[in-house]
ROPA-153782 format. One record per atom (N, C-alpha, C): z, x, y. Coordinates in pm, whole numbers, padded with zeros to 5 digits, always signed. Atoms other than C-alpha are relative to their C-alpha. Example, Ala and Ser with C-alpha at 12.3 -4.5 7.8 and 13.67 -1.06 7.14 Angstrom:
BEGIN
+00000+00089-00119/+00780+01230-00450/+00000+00090+00120/-00006-00082-00119/+00714+01367-00106/+00073-00077+00109/
END
This chain:
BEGIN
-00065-00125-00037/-00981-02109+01710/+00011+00010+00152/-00044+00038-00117/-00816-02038+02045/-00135+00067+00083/+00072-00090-00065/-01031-01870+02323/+00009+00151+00018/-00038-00141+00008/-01018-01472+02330/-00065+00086+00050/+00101-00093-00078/-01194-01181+02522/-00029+00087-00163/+00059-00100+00132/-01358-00908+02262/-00043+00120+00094/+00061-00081-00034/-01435-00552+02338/-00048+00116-00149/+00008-00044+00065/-01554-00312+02134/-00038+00178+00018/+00010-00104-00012/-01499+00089+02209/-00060+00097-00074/+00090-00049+00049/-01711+00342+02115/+00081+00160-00088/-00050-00059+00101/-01434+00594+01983/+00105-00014+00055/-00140+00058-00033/-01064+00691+01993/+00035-00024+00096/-00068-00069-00126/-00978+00838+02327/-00062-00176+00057/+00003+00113-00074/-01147+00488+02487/+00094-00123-00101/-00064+00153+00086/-00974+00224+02207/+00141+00068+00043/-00123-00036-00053/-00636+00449+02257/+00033-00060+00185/-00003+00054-00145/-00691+00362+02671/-00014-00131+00016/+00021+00161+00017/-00791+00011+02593/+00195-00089-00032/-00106+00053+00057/-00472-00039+02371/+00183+00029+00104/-00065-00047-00136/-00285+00194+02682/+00038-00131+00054/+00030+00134-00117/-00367-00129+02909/+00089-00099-00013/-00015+00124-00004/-00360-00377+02730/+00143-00083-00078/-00160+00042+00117/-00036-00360+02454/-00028-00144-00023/-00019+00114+00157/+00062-00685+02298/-00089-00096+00038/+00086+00130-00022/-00212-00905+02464/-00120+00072-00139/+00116-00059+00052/-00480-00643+02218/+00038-00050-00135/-00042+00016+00091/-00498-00712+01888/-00180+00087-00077/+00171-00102+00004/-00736-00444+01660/-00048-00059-00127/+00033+00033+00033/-00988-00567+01457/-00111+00083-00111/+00090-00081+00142/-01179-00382+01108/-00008-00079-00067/+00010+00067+00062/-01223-00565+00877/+00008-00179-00013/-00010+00108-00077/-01121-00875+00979/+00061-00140-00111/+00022+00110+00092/-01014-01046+00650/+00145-00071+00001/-00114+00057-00048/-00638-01099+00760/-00026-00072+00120/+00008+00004-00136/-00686-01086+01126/-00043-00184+00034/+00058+00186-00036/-00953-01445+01125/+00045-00071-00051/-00041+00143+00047/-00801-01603+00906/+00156-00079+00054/-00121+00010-00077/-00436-01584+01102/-00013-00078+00124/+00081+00002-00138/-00647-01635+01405/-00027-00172+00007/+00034+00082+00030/-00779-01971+01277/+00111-00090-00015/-00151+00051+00062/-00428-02069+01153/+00082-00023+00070/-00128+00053-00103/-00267-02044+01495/+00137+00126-00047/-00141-00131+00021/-00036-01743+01347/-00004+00109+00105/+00010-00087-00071/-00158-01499+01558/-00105-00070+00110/+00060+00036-00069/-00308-01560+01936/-00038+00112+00095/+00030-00136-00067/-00428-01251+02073/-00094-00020+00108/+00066+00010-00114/-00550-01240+02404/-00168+00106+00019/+00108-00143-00023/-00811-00939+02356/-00024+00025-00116/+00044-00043+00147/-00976-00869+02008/-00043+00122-00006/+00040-00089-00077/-01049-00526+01995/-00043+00075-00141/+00061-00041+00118/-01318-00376+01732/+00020+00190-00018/-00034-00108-00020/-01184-00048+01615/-00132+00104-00102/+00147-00093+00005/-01433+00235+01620/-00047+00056-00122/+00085-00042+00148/-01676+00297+01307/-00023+00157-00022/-00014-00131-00044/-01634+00688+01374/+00121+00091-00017/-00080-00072+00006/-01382+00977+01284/+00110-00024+00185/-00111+00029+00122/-01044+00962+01258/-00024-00140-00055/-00045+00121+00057/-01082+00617+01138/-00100-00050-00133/+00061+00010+00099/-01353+00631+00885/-00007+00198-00072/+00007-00130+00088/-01382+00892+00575/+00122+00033-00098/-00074-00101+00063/-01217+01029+00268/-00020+00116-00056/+00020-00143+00027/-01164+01383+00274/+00145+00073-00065/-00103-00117+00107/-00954+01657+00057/-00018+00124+00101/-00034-00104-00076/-00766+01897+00288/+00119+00079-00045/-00147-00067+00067/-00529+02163+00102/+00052-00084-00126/-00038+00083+00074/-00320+01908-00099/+00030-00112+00032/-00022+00116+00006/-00360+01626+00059/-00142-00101+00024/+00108+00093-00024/-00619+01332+00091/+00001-00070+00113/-00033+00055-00149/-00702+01190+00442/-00106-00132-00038/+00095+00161+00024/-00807+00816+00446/+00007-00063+00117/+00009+00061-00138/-00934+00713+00748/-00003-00194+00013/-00027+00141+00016/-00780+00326+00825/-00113-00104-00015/+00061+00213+00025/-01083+00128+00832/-00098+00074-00149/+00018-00002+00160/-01182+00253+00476/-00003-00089-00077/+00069+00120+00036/-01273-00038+00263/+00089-00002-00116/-00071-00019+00123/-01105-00143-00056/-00112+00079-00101/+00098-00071+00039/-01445-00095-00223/-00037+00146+00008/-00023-00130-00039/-01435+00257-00085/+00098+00092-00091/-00097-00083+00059/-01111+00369-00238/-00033-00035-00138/+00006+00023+00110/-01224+00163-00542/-00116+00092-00075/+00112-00039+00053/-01523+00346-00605/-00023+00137+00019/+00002-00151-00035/-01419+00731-00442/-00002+00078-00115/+00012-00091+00158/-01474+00981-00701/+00170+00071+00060/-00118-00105-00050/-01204+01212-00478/+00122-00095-00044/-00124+00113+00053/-00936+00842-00538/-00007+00007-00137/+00007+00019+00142/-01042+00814-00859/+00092+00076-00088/-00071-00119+00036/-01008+01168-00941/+00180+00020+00045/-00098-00071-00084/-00690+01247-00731/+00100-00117-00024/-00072+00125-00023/-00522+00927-00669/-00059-00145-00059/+00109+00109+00027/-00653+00673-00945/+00117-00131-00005/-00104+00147-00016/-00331+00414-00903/-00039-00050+00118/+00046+00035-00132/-00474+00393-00550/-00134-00094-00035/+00159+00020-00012/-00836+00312-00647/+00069-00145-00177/-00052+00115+00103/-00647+00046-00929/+00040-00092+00099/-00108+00134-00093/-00414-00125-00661/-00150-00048+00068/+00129+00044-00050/-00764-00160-00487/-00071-00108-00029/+00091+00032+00090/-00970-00267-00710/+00054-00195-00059/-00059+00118-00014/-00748-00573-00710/+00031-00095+00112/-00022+00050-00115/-00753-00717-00386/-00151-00054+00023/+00118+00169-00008/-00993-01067-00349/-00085+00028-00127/+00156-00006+00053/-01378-01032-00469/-00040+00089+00056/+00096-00108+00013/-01609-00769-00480/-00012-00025+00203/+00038+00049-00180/-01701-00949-00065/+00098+00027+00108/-00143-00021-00143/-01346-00948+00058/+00016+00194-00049/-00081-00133-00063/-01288-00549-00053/-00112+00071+00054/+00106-00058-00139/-01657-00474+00151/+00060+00000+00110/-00065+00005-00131/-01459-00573+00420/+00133+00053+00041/-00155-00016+00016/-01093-00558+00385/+00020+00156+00029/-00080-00171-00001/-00953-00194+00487/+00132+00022-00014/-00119-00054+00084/-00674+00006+00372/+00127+00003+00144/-00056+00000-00100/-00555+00041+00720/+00081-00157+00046/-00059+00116-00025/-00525-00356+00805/+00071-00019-00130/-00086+00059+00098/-00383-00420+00408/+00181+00095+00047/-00083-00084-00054/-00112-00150+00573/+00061-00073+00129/-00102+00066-00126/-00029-00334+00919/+00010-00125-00034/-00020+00131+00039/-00061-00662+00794/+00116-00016-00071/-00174-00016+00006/+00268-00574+00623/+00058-00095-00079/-00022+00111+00141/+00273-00847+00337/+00078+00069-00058/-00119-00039+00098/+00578-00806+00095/-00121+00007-00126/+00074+00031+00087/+00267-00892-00148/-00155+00118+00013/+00121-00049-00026/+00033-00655-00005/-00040+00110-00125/+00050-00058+00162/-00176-00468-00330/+00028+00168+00002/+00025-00165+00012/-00234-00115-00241/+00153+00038+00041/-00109-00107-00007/+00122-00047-00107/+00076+00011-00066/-00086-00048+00087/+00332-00005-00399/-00084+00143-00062/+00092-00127+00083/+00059+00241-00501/+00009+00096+00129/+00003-00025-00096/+00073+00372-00166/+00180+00090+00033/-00123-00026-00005/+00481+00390-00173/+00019+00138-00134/-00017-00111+00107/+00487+00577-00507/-00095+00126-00028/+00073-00099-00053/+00204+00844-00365/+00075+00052+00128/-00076-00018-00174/+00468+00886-00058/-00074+00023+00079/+00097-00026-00086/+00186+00833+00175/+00085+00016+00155/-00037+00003-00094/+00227+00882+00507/-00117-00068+00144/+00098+00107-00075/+00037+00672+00826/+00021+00098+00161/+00035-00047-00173/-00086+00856+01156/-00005-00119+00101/-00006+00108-00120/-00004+00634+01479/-00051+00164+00094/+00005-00019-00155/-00171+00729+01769/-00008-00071+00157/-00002+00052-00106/-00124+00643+02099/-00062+00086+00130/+00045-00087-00182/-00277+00782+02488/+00081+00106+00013/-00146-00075-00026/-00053+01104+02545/+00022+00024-00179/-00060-00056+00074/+00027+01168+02170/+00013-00049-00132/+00022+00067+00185/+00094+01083+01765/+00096+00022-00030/-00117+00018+00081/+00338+01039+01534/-00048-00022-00124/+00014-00003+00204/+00333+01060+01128/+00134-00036-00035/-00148+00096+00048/+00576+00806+00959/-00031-00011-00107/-00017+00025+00167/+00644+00786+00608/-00026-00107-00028/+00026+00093-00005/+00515+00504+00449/+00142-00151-00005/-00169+00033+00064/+00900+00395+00297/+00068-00074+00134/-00066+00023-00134/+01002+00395+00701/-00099-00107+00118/+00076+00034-00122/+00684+00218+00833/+00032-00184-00007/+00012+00152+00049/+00757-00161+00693/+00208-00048+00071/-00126+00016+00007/+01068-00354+00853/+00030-00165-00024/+00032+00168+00024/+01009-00735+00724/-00117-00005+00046/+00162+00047+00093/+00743-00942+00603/-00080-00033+00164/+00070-00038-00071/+00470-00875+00860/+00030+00065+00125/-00094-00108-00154/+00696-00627+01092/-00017+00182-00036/+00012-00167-00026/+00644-00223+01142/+00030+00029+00094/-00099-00077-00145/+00773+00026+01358/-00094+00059+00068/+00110-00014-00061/+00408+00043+01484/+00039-00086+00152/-00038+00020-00130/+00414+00026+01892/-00108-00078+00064/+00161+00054-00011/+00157-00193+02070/-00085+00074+00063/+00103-00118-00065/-00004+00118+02240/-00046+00071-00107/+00048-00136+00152/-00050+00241+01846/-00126-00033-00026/+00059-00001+00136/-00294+00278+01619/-00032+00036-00084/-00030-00044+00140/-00302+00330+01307/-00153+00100-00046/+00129-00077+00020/-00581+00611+01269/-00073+00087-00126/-00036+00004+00152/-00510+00736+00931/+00066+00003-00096/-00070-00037+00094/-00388+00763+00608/+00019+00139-00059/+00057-00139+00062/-00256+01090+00469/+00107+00009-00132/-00085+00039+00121/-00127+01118+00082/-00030+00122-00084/-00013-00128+00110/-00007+01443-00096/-00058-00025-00130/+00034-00035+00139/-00185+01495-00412/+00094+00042-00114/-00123-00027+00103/+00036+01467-00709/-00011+00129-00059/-00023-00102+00086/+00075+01772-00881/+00098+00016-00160/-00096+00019+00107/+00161+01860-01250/-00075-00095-00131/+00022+00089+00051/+00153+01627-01537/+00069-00086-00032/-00013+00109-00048/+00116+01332-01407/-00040-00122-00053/+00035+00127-00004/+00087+00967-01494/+00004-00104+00085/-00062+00073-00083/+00060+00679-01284/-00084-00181-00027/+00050+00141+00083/-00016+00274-01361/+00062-00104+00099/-00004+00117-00047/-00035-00046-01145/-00046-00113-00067/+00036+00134+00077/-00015-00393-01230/+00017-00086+00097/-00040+00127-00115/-00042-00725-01041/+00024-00075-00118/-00021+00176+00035/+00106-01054-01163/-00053-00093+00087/+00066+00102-00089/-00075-01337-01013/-00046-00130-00085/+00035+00102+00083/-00161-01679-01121/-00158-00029-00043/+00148-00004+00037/-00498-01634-01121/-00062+00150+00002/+00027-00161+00045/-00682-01239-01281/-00049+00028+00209/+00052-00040-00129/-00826-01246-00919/-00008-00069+00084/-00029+00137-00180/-00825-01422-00523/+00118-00049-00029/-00097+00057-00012/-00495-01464-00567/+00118+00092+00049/-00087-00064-00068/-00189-01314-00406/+00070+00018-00107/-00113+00008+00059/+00078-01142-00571/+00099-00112-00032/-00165+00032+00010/+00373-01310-00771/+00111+00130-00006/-00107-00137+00009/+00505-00917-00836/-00112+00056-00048/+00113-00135+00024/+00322-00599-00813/+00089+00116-00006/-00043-00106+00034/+00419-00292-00969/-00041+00158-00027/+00026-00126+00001/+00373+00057-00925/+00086+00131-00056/-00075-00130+00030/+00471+00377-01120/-00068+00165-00044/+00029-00105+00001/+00459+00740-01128/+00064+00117-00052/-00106-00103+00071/+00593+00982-01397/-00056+00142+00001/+00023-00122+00007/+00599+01366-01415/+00109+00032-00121/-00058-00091+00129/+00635+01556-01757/+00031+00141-00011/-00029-00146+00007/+00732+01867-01859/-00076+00064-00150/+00069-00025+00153/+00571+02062-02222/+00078-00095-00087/-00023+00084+00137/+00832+01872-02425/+00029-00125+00020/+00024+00153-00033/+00778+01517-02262/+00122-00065+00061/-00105+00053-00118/+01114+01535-02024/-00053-00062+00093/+00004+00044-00156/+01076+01316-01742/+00010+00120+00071/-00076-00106-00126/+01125+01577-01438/-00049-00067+00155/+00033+00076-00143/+00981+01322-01178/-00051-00135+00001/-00003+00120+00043/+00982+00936-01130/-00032-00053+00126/+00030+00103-00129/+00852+00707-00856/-00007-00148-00053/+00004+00099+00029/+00894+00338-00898/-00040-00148+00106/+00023+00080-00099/+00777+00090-00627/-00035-00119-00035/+00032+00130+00023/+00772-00319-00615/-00046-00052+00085/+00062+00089-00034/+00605-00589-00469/-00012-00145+00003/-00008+00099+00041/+00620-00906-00391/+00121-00065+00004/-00105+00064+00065/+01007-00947-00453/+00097+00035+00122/-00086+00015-00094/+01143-00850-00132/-00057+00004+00178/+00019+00004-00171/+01118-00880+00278/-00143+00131+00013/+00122-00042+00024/+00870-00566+00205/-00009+00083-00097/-00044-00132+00087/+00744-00321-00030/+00132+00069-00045/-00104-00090+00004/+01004-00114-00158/-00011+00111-00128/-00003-00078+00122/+01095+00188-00404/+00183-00058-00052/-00126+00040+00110/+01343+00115-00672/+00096+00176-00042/-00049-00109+00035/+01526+00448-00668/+00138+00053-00098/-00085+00020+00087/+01805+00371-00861/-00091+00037-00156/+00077+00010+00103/+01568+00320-01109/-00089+00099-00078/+00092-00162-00011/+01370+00640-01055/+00142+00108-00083/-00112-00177+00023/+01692+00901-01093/+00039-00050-00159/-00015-00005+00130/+01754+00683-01436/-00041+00063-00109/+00114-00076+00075/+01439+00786-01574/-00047+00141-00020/+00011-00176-00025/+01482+01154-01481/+00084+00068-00125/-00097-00065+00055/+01595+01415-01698/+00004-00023-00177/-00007-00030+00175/+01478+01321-02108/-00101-00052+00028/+00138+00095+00077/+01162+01175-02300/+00074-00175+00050/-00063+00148-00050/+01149+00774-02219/+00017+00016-00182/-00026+00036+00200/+01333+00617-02544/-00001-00164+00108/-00049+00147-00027/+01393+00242-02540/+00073-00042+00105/-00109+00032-00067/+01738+00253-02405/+00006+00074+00157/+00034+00003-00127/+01620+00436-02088/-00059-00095+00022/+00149+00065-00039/+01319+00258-02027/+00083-00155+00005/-00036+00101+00003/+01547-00040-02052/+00118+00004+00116/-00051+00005-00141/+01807+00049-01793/-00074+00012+00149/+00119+00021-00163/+01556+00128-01523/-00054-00044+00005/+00049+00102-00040/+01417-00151-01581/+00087-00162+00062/-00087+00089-00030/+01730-00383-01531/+00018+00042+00168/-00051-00058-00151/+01810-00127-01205/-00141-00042+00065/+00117+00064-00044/+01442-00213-01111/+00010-00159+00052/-00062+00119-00046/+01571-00564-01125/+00053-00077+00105/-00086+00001-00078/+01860-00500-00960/-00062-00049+00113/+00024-00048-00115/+01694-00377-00671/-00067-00114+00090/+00096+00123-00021/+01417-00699-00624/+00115-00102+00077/-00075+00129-00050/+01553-00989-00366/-00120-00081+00054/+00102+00090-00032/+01276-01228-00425/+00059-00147+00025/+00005+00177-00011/+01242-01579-00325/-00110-00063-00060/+00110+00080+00083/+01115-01894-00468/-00088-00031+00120/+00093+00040-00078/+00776-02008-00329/-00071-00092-00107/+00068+00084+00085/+00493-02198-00455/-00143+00069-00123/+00049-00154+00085/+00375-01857-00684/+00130-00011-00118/-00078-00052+00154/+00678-01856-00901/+00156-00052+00112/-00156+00031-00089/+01093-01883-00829/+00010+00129-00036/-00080-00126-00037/+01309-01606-00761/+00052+00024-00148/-00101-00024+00128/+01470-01628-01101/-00190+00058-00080/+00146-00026+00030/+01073-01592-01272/-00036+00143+00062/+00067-00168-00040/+01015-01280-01033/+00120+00093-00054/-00117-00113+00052/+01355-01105-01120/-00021+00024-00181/+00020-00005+00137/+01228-01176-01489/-00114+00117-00054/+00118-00044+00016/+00897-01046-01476/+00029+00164+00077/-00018-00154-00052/+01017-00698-01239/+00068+00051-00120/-00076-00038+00146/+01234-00659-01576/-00108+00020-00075/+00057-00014+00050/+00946-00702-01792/-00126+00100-00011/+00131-00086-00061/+00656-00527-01596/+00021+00127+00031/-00045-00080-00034/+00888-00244-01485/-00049+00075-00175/+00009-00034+00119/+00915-00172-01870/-00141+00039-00042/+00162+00010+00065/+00500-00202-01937/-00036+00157+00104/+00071-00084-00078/+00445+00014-01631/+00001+00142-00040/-00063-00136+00004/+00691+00297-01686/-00078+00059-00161/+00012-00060+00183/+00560+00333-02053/-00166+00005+00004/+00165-00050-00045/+00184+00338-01961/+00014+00113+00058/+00037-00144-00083/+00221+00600-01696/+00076+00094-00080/-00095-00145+00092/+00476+00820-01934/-00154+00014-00098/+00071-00093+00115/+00175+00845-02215/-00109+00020+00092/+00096-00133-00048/-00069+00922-01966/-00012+00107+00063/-00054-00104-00012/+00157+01172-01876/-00032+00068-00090/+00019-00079+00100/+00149+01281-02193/-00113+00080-00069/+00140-00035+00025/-00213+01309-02203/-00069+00082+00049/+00039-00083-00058/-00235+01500-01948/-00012+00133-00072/-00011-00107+00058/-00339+01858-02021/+00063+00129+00060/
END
């Protein structure tokens, strides 16, 4: 690994002045389970490693009004095991619960699986179809970006190098609600996405759709929501012949490539297939709701 300075600030206002300085030579460091191994790889050469502070805003999940605040270096283990995720947001504490071994989500945070910005990354289709939103701060001031607007290709955001990413904040669904993630992968676990799928239905007393979120993984440049796919599903009970067009428009929407996980023709198969499993899980535990 190359040579690198390290600091390590003791909260925001000094890591915000650090990151002030130093912009694109800094590079911030939690968890560390992307970061070393990029590091090692020659992908990334960061002049300044910079350990971001174990201390509010960046650790804690708390319930404020209707929404949930998840401070970035939050752990997968964390969200996997929150009673408040569980309770509140349990597609979150699923997409989780899938990312490495029990060792990598001690470490791993919700914040780096977020800038690291993988088309494959676990928690953000669960993340996309919760319309989270991501606090940047910088020296002088903040900004709150939708999650939909924060991804612009496979490991690119509209994160600034004076940012950082300080937390997560994600409206609480309301209603009755269902919601169901799935990974495809070649192996149940330590393995990266071939297509990850996320969905989120809202019922009404006589089992109308009246609200649809659909988000993929895996199948294009980054995350995305399938909205085509969403407004299909709006507006009756799922029958077959819905549940079968928004899953083709789900399709549609996917512009995967082949790799050495699957081909492009295999992922456009499987967003067809999985779209279908998802949407029809989260509709009956819509239905279950009380």
């Amino acid at each position: 690994m190359h040579a690198f300075d390290y600091c390590a600030p003791k909260g925001l206002d000094e890591a915000l002045e650090v990151f002030s300085e130093q912009g694109e030579r800094a590079r911030a460091l939690a968890g560390g389970t992307d970061l070393i191994l990029f590091m090692e790889r020659g992908r990334l050469r960061p002049e300044l490693v910079v350990e971001v502070p174990t201390c509010p805003p960046f650790v804690g999940i708390e319930k404020s009004d209707n929404h949930i605040r998840i401070g970035s270096r939050t752990t997968m283990r964390e969200l996997e095991t929150s009673p408040l995720i569980r309770q509140h947001l349990p597609i979150l504490a699923e997409a989780a619960s899938e990312v490495g071994s029990v060792q990598i989500r001690n470490l791993a945070t919700i914040g780096g699986n977020i800038c690291t910005a993988s088309p494959a990354g676990d928690t953000l289709p669960a993340l996309l179809v919760l319309e989270a939103s991501v606090r940047l701060q910088r020296k002088g001031g903040e900004r709150i970006v939708p999650l939909e607007e924060f991804f612009v290709g496979p490991g690119a955001t509209v994160r600034q190098p004076d940012e950082l990413l300080t937390d997560i904040l994600v409206p609480i669904p309301q209603g009755r609600i269902g919601m169901r993630f799935y990974k495809l992968a070649v192996r149940r676990y330590m393995d990266i996405a071939i297509v990850n799928v996320a969905a989120l239905v809202e019922v009404d007393e006589e089992g109308t759709i009246t609200n649809a979120r659909l988000a993929l993984g895996s199948v294009a440049p980054t995350p995305l929501r399938a909205y085509e796919a969403e407004e299909r599903l709006k507006g009756s009970p799922l029958n077959e012949f819905v549940l079968d067009e928004a899953a083709k428009l789900a399709q549609a929407a996917s512009r995967p490539i082949t790799d050495q996980r699957g081909t492009a023709e295999y992922r456009r198969i499987m967003v067809y297939r999985l779209t279908k499993r998802v949407v029809q899980q989260a509709y009956e535990r819509a239905l279950n709701q009380q």
